[in-house]
C-alpha positions as CSV (number, residue, x, y, z in Angstrom):
1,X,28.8,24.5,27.6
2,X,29.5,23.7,31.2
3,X,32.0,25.8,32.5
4,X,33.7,24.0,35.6
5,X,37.3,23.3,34.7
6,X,37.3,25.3,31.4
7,X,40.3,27.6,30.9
8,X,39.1,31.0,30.5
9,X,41.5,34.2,29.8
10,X,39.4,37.9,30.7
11,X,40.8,41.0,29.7
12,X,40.1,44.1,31.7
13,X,39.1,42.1,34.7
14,X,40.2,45.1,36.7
15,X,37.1,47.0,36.2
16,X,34.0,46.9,35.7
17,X,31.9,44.6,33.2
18,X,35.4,42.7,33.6
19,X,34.8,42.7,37.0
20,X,31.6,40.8,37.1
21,X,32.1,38.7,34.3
22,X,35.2,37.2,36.3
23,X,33.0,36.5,39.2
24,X,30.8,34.9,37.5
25,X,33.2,32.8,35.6
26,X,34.7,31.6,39.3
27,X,31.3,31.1,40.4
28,X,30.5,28.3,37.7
29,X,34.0,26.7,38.4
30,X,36.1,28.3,35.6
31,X,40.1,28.4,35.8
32,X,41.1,31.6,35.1
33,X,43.1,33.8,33.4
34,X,43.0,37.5,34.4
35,X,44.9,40.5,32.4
36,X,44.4,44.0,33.5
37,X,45.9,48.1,33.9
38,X,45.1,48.6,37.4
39,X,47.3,46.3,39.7
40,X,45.1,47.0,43.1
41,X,41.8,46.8,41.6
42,X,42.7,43.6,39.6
43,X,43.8,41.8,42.7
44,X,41.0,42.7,44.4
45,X,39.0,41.5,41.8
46,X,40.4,38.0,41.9
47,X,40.0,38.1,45.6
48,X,36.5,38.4,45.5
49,X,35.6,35.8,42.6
50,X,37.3,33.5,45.0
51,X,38.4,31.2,42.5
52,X,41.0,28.4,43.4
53,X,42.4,28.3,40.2
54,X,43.6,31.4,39.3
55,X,46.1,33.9,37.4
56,X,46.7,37.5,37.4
57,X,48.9,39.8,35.6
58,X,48.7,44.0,35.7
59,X,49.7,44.8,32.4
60,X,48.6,45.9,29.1
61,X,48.0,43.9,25.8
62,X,49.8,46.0,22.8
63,X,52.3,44.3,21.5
64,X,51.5,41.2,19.7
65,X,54.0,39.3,21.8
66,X,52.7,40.0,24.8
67,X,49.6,38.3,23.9
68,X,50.8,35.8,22.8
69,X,52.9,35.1,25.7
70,X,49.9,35.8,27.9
71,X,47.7,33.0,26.2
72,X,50.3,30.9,26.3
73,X,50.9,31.3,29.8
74,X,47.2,30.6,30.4
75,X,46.7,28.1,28.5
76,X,49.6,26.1,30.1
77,X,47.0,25.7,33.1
78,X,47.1,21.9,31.3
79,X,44.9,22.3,29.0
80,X,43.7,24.6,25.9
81,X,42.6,28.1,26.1
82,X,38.3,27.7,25.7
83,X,36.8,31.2,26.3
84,X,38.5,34.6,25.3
85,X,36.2,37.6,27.3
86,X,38.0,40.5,25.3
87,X,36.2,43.6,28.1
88,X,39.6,45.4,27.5
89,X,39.5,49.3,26.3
């Protein structure tokens, strides 16, 4: 599946696997999504995928509502919601 323009939401982007799957997700021209704990190391993990299209939010996923809110808010990038990487603990 080509990847440009695809809506993809990452959990745990703030650390490691998350990390690198979010570059590489920028890298093949993905709009992203990104949902992690640590506020510092998930902005510095958007900065360096470098992606132009792009959403982060410091928080954590446990209540049902606030995934749901958080997939809605991604998926209102103008499209649907194709890829889910669940890297969160």
């Amino acid at each position: 599946m080509p990847l440009a323009d695809r809506i993809v939401l990452i959990t745990g982007a703030s650390g490691g696997v998350g990390t690198v799957v979010t570059q590489r997700f920028a890298e093949a021209g993905a709009r992203l999504g990104l949902v992690g704990r640590d506020r510092e190391r998930l902005v510095a993990a958007a900065a360096a995928a470098g992606s132009k299209d792009l959403d982060a939010a410091a928080l954590l996923l446990t209540t049902r509502d606030q995934v749901k809110q958080t997939v809605a808010g991604v998926a209102g990038y103008g499209g649907s919601l194709d890829v889910i990487i669940d890297d969160a603990e």
